[in-house]
One Martini backbone bead per residue (centre of mass of N, CA, C, O) as a GRO file, in nm:
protein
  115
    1UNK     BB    1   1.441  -0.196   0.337
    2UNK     BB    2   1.312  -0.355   0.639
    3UNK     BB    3   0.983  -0.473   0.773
    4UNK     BB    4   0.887  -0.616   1.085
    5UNK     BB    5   0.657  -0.827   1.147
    6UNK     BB    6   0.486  -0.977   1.432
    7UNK     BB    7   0.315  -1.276   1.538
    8UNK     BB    8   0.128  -1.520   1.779
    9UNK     BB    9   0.167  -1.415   2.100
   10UNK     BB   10   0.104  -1.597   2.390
   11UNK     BB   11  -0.064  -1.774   2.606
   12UNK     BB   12   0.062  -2.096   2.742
   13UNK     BB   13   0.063  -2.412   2.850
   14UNK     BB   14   0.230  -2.637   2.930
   15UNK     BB   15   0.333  -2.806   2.615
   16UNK     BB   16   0.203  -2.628   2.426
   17UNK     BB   17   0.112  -2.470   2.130
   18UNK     BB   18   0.308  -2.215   1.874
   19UNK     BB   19   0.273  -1.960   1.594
   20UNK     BB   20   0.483  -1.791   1.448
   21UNK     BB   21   0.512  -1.483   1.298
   22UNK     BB   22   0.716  -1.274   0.986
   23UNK     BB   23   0.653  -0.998   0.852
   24UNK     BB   24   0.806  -0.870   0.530
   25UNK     BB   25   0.919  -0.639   0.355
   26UNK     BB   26   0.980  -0.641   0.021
   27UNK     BB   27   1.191  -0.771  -0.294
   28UNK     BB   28   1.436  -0.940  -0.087
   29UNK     BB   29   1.353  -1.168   0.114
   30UNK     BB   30   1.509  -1.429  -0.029
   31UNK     BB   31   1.794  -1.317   0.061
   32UNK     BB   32   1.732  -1.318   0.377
   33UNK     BB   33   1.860  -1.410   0.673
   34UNK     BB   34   1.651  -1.571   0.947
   35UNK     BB   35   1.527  -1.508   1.279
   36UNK     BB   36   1.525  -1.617   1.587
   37UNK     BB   37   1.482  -1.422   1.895
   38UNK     BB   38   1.522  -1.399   2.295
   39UNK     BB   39   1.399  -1.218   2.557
   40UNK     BB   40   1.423  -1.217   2.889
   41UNK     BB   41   1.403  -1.148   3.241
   42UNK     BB   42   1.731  -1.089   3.299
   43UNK     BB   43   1.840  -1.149   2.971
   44UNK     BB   44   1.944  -1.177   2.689
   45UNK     BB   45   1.994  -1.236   2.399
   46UNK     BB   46   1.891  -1.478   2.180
   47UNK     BB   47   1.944  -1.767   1.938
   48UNK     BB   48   1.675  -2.000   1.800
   49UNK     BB   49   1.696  -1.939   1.504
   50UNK     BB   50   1.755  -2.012   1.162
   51UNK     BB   51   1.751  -1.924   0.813
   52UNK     BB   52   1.853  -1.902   0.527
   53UNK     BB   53   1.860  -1.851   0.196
   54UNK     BB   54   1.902  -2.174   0.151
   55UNK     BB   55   1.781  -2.328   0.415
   56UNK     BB   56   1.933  -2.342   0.616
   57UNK     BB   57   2.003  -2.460   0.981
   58UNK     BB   58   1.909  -2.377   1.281
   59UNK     BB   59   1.935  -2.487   1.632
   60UNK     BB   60   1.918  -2.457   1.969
   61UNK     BB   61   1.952  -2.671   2.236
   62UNK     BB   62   1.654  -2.603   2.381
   63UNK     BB   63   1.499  -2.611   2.107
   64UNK     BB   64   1.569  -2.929   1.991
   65UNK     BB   65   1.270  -3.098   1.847
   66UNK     BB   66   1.032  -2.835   1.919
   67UNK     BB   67   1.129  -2.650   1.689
   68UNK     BB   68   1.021  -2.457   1.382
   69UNK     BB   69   1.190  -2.278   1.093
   70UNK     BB   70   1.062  -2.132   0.825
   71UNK     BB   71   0.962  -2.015   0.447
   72UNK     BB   72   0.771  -1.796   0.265
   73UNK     BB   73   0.873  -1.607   0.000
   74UNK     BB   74   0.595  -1.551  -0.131
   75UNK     BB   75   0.463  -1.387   0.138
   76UNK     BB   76   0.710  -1.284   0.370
   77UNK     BB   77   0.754  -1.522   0.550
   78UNK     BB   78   0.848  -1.640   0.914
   79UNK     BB   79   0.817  -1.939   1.070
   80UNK     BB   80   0.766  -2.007   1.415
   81UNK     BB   81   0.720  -2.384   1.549
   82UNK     BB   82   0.589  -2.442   1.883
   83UNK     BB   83   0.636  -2.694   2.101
   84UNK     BB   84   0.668  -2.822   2.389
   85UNK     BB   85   0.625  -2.609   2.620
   86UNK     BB   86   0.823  -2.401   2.831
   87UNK     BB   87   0.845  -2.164   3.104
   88UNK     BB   88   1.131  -2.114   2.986
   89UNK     BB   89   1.040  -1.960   2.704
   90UNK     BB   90   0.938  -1.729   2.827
   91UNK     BB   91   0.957  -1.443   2.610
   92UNK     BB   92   1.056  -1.227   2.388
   93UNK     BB   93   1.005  -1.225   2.031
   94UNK     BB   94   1.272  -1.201   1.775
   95UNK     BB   95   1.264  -1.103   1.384
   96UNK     BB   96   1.540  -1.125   1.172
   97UNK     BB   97   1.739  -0.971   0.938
   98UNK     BB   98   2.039  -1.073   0.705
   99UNK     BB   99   2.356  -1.083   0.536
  100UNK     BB  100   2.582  -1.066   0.724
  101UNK     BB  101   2.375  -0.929   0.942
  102UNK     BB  102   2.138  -0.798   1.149
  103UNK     BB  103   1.956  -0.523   1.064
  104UNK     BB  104   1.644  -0.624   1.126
  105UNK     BB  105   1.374  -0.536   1.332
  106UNK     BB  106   1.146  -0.639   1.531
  107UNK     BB  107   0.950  -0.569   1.808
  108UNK     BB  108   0.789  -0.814   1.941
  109UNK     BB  109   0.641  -1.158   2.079
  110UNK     BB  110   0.499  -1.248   2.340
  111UNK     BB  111   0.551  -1.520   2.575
  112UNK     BB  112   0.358  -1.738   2.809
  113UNK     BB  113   0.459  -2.020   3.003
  114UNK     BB  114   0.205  -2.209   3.200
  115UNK     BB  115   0.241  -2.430   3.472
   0.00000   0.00000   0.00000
């Protein structure tokens, strides 16, 4: 059983940068692969970014370049580093952990990027 919590989100203006942070309990964190997905007003949820247990990276093409997800297995923790924030990004974050699929997720974290 893995449990996330999700924090840094909150309103900034276009340009502006913000750092989520999703810390995990459990003691076998480094070994699940996570994701930072979001979700708009009236929109599906996406992947944003995904960091592997071996730290392969992915990121979706209209937030690469400007956001960085890490991880910090000593934590427990992994985080989207997000900068040139644009109003298109305003959605609720959430982070994910799984091993062959995301199974576990957090509350998630608005974000509001005003113009």
């Amino acid at each position: 059983q893995v449990q996330l919590a999700e924090s840094g989100g909150g309103l900034v203006q276009a340009g502006g940068s913000l750092r989520l942070s999703c810390a995990a309990s459990g003691r076998t964190f480094s070994s699940y692969n996570m994701g930072w997905f979001r979700q708009a007003p009236g929109k599906e949820r996406e992947l944003v970014a995904r960091i592997s247990s071996s730290g392969s990276l992915y990121y979706a093409e209209s937030v690469k370049g400007r956001f960085t997800i890490s991880r910090d297995n000593a934590k427990n923790t992994v985080y989207l580093q997000m900068y040139s924030l644009k109003p298109e990004d305003t959605a609720v974050y959430y982070c994910a952990a799984g091993i062959v699929q995301y199974g576990y997720w957090g509350q998630g974290t608005q974000v509001t990027v005003s113009s």
